[in-house]
MMTF fields as JSON, N, C-alpha, C and O atoms, coordinates in Angstrom:
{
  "mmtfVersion": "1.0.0",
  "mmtfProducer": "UNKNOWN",
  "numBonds": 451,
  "numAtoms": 452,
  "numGroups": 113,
  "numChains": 1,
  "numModels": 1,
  "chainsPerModel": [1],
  "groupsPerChain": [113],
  "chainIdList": ["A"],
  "bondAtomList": [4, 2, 8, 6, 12, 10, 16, 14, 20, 18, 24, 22, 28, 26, 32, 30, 36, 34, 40, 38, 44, 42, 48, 46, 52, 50, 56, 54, 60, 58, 64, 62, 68, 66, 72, 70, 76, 74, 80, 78, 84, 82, 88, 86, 92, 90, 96, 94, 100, 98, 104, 102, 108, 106, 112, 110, 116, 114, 120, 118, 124, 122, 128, 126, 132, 130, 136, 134, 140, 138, 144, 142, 148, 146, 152, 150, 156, 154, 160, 158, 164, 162, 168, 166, 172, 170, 176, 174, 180, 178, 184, 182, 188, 186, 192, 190, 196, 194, 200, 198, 204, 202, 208, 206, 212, 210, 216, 214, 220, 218, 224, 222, 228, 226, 232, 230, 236, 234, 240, 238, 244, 242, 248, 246, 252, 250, 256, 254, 260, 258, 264, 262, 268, 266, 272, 270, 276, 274, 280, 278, 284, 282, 288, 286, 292, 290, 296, 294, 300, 298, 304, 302, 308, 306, 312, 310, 316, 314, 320, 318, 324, 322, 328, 326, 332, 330, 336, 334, 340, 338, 344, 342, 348, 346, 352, 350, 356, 354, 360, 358, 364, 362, 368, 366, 372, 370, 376, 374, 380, 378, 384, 382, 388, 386, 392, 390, 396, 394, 400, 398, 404, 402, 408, 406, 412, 410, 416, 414, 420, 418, 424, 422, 428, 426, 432, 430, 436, 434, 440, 438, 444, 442, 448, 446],
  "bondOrderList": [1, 1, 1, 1, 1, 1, 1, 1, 1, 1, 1, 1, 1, 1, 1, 1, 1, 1, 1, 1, 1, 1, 1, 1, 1, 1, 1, 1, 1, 1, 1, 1, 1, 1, 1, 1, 1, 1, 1, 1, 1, 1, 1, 1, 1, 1, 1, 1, 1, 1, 1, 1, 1, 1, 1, 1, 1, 1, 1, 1, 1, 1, 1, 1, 1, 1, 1, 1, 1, 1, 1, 1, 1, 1, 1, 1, 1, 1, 1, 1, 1, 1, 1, 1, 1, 1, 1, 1, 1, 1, 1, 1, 1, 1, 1, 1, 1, 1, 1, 1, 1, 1, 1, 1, 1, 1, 1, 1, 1, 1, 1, 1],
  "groupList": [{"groupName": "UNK", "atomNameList": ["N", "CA", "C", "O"], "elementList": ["N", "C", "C", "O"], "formalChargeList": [0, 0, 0, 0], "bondAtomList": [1, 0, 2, 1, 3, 2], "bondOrderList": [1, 1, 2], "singleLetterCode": "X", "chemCompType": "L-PEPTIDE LINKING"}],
  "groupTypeList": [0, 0, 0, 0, 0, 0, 0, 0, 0, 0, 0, 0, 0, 0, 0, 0, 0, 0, 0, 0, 0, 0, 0, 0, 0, 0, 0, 0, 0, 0, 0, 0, 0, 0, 0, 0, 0, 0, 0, 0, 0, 0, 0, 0, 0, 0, 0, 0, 0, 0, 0, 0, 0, 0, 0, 0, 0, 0, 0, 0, 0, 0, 0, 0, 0, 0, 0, 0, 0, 0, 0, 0, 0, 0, 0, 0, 0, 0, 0, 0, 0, 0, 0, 0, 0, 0, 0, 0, 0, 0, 0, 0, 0, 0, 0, 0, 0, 0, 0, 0, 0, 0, 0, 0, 0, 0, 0, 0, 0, 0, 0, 0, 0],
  "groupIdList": [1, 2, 3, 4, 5, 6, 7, 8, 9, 10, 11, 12, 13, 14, 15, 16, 17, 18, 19, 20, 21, 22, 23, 24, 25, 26, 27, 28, 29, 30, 31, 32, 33, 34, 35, 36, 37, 38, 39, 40, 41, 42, 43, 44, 45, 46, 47, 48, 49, 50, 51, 52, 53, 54, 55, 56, 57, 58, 59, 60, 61, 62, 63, 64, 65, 66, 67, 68, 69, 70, 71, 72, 73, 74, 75, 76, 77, 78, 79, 80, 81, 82, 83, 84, 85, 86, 87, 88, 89, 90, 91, 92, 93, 94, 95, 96, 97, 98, 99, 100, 101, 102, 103, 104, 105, 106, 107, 108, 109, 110, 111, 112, 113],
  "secStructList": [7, 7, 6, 6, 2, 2, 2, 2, 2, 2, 2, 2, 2, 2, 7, 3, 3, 3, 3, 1, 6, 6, 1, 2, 2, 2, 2, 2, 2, 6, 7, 3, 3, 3, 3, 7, 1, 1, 1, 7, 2, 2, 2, 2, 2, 2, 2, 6, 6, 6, 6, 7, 2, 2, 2, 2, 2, 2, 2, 2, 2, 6, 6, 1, 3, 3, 3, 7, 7, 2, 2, 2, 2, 2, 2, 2, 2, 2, 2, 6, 7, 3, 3, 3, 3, 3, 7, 7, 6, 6, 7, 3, 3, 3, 3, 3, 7, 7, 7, 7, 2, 2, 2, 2, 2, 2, 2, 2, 2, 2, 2, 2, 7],
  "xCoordList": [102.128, 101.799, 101.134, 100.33, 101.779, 100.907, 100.138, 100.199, 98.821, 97.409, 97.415, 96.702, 98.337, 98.669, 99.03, 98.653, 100.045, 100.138, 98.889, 98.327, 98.354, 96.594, 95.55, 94.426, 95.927, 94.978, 95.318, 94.506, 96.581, 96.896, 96.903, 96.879, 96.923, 96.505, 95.123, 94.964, 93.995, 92.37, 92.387, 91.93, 92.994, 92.459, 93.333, 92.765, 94.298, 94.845, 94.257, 94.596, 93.018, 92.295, 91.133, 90.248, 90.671, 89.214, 89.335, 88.283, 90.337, 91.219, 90.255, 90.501, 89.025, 88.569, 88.654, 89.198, 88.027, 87.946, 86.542, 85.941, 86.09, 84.748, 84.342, 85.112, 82.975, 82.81, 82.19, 81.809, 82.187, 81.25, 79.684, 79.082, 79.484, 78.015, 77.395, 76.205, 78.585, 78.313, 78.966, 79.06, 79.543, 79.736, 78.443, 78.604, 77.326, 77.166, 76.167, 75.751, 75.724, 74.956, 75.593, 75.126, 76.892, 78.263, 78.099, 78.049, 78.041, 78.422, 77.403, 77.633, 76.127, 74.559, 75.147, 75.115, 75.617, 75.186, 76.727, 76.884, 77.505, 78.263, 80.229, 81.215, 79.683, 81.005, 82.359, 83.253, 82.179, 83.742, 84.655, 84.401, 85.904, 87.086, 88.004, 88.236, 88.242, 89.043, 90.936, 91.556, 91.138, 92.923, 93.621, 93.713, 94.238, 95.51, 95.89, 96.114, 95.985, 97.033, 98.665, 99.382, 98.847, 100.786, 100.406, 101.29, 99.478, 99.504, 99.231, 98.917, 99.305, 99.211, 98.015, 98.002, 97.284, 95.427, 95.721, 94.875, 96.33, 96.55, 96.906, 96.291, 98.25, 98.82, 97.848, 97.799, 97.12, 96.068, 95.001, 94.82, 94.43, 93.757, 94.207, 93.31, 95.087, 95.981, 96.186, 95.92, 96.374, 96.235, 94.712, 94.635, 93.559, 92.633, 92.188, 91.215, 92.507, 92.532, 92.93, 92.313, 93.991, 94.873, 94.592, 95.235, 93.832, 93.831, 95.039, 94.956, 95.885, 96.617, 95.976, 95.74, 95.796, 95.279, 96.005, 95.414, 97.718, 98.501, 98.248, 97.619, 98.967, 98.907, 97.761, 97.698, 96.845, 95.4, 95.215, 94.616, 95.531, 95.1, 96.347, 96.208, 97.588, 99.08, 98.187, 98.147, 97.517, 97.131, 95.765, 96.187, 95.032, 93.758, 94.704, 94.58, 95.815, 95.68, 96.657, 96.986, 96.963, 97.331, 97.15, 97.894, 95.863, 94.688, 94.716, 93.916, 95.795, 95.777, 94.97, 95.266, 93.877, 92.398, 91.395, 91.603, 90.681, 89.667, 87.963, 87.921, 87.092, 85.401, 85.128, 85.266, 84.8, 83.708, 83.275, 83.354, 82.866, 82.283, 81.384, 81.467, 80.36, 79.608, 80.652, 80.607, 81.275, 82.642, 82.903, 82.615, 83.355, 83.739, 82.949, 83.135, 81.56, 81.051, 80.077, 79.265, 80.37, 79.917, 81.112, 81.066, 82.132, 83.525, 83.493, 83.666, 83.256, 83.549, 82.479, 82.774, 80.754, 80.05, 80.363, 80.287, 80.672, 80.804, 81.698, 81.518, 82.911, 83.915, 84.077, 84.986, 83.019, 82.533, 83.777, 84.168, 84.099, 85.246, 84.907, 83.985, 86.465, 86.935, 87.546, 88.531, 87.387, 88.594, 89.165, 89.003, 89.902, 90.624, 89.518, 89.105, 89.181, 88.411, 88.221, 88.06, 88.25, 88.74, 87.465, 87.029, 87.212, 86.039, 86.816, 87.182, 86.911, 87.57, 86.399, 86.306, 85.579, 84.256, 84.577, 85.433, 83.883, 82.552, 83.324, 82.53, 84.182, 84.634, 84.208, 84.116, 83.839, 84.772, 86.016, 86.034, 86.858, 88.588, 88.393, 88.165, 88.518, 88.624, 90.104, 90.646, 90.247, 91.504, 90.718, 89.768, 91.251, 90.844, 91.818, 92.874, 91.741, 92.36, 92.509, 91.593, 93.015, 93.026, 92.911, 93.808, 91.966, 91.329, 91.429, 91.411, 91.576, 90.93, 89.342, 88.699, 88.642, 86.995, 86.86, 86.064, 87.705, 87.382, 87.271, 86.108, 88.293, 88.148, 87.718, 87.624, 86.887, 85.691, 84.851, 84.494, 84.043, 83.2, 82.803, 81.736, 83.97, 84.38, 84.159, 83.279, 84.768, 84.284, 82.795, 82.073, 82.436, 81.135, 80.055, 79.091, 80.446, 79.633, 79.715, 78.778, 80.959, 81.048, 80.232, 79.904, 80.206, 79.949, 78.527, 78.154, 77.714, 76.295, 75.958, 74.733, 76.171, 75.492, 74.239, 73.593],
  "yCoordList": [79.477, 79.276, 80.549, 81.3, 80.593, 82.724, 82.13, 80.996, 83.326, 83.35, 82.498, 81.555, 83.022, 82.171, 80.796, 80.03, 80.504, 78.681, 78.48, 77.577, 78.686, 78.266, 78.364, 77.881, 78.967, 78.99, 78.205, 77.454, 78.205, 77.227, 75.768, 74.901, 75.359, 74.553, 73.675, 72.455, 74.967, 74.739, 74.057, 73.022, 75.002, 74.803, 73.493, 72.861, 73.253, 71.885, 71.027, 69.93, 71.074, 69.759, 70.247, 69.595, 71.066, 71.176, 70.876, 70.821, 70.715, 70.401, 68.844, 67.878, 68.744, 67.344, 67.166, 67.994, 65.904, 65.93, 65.528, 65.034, 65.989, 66.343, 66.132, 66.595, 65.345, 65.206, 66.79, 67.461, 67.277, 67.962, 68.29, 69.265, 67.028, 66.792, 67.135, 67.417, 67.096, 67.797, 69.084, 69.292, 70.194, 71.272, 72.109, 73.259, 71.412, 72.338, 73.197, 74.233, 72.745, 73.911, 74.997, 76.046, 74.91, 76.09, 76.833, 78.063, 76.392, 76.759, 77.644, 78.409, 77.344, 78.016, 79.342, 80.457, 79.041, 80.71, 82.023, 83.234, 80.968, 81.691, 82.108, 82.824, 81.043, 80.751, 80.049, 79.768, 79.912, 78.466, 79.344, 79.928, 79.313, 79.795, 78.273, 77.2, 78.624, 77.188, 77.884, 78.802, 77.083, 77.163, 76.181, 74.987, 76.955, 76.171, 75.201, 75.511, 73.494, 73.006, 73.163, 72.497, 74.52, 74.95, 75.613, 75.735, 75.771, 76.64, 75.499, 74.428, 75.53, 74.837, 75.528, 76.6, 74.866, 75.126, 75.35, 76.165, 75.092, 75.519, 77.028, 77.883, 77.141, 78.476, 79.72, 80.764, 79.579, 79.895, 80.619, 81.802, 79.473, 79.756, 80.345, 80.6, 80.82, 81.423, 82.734, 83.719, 82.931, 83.979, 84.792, 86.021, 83.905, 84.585, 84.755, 85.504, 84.396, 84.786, 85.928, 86.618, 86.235, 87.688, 88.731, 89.774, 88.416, 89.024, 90.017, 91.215, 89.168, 89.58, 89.928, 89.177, 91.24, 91.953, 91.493, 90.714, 91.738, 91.738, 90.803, 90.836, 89.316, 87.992, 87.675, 86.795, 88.163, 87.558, 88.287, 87.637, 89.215, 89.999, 89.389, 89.503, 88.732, 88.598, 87.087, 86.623, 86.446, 84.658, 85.497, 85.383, 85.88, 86.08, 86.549, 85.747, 87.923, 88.064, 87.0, 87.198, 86.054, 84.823, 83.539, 82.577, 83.743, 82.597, 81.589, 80.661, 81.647, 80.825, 80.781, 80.002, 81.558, 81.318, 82.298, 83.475, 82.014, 82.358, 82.044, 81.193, 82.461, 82.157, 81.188, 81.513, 80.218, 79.058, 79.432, 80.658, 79.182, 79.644, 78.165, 77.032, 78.853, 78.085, 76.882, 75.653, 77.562, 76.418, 75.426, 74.254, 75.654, 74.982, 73.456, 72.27, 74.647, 73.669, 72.566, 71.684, 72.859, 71.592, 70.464, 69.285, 71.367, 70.073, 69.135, 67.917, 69.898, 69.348, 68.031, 66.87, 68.712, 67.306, 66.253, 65.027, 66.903, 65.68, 64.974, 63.868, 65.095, 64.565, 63.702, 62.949, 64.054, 63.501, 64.189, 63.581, 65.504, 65.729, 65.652, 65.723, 65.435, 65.718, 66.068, 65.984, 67.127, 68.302, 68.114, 67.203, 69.154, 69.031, 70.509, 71.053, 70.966, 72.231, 72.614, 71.89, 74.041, 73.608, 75.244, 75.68, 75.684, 76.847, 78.175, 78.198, 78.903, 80.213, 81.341, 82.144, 81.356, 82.106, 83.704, 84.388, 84.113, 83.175, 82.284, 82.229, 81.657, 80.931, 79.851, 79.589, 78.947, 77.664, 77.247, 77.331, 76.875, 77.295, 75.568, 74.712, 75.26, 73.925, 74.048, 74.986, 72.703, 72.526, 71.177, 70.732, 70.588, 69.4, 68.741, 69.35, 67.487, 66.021, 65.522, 65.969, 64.911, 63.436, 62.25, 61.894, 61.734, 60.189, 59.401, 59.864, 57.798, 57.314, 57.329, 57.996, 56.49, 56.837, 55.462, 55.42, 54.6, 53.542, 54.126, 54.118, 55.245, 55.769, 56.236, 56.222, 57.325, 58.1, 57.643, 58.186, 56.474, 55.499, 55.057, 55.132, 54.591, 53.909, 55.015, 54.986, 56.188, 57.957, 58.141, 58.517, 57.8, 58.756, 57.615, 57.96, 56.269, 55.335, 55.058, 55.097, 54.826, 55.154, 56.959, 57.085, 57.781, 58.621, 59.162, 60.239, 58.374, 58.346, 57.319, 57.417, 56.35, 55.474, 56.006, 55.15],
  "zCoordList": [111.645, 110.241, 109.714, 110.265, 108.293, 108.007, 107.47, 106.995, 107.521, 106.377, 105.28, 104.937, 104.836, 102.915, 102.751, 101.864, 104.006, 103.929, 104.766, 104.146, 105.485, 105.754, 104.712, 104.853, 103.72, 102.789, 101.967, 101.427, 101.696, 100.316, 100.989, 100.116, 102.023, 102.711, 102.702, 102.713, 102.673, 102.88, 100.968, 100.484, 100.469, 99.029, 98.26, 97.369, 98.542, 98.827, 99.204, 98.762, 100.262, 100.707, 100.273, 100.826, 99.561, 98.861, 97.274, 96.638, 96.727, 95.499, 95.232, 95.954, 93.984, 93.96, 92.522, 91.791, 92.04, 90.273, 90.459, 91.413, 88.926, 89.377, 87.817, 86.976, 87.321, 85.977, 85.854, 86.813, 84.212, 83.347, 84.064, 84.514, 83.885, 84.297, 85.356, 85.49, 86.44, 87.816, 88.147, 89.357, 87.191, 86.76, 85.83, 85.421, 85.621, 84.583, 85.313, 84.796, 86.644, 86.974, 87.063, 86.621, 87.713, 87.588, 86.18, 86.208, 85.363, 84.516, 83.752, 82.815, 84.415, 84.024, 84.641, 84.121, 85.692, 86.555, 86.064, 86.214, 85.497, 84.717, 85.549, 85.38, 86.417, 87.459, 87.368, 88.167, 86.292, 85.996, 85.178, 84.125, 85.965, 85.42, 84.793, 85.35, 83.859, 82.896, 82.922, 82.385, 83.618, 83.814, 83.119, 83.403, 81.927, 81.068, 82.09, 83.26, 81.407, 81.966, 82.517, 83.265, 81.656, 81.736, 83.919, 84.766, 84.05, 84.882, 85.913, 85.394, 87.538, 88.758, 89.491, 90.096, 89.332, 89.679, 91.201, 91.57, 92.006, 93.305, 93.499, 94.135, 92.667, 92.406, 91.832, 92.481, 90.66, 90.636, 91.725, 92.016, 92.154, 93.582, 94.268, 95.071, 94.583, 95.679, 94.721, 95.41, 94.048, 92.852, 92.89, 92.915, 92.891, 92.946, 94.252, 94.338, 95.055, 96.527, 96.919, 97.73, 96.387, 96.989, 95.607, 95.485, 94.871, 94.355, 93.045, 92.775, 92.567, 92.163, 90.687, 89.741, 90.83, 89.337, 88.484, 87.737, 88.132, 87.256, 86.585, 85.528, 87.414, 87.107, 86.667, 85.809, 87.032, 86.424, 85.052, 84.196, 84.807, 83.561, 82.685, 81.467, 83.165, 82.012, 81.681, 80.542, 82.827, 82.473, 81.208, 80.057, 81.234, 80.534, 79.191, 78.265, 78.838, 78.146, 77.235, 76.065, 77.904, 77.217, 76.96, 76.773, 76.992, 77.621, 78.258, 78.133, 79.155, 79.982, 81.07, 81.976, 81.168, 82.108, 82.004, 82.298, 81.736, 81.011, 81.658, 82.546, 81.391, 82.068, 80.581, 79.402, 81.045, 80.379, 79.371, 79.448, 78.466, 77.482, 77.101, 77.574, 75.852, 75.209, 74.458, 74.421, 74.084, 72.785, 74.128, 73.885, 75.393, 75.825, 76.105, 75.835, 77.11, 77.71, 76.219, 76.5, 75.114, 74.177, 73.77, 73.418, 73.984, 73.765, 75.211, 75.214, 76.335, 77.566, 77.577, 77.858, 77.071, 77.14, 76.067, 76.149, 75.212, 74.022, 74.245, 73.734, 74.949, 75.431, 76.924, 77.271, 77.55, 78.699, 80.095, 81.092, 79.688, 80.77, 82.408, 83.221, 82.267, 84.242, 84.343, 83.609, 85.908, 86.015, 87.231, 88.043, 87.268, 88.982, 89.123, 88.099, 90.369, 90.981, 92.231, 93.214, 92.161, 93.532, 93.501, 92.436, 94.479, 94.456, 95.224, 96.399, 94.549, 94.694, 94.712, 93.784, 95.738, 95.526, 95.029, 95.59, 94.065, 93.644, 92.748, 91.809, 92.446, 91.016, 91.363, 92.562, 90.385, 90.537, 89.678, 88.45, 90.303, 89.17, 88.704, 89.559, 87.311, 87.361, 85.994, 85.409, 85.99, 84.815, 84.401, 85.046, 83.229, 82.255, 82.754, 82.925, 83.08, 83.265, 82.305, 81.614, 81.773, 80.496, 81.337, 82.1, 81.215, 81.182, 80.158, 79.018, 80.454, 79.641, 79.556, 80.367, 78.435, 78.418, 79.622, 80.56, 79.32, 80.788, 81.438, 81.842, 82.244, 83.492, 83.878, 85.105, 82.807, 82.671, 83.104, 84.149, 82.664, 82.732, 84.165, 84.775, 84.478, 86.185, 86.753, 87.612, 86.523, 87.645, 87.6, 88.524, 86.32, 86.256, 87.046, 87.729, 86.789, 87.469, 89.363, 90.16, 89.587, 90.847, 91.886, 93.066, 90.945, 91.672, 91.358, 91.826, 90.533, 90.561, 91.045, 90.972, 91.515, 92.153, 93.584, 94.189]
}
């Protein structure tokens, strides 16, 4: 098995969903990369792994991923989001899910208990 299917492998099983709320210390220290839904948050990861300058500068200059921002992280709480994320150190790479607010509800309650 090469390097790269071992990695895309690791990050495949570190791949979780994860509320807002338990992102935002991430997001203090200035670590959260936000990946367009058009794009495959795995692929990605594996992108910022190897480092592919190009691809990373063609996704930014088309905003398809981008660092967190203030705009974000006030839509993300007001909205109560959840992402898929997976940690691409130093990143954390996350994407937006669509939930319902039930399901929201049921996530955010099950995983503060």
């Amino acid at each position: 098995m090469s390097k790269l299917s071992i990695t895309k492998q690791h990050y495949e099983q570190e791949l979780g969903i994860i509320s807002y709320l338990e992102l935002q210390k991430f997001f203090a220290k200035g670590v959260i990369l936000r990946a367009d839904e058009k794009l495959n948050i795995i692929d990605v990861a594996m992108t910022l792994h190897v480092d592919d300058a190009e691809l990373i500068q063609d996704w930014i200059n088309n905003k398809l991923l981008e660092r967190a921002s203030d705009h974000h992280a006030k839509a993300w709480l007001e909205q109560h989001s959840v992402f898929k994320a997976v940690t691409v150190a130093p990143w954390v790479l996350v994407q937006e899910v669509m939930v319902s607010k039930e399901n929201c509800a049921q996530f955010q309650k099950e995983n503060h208990q």
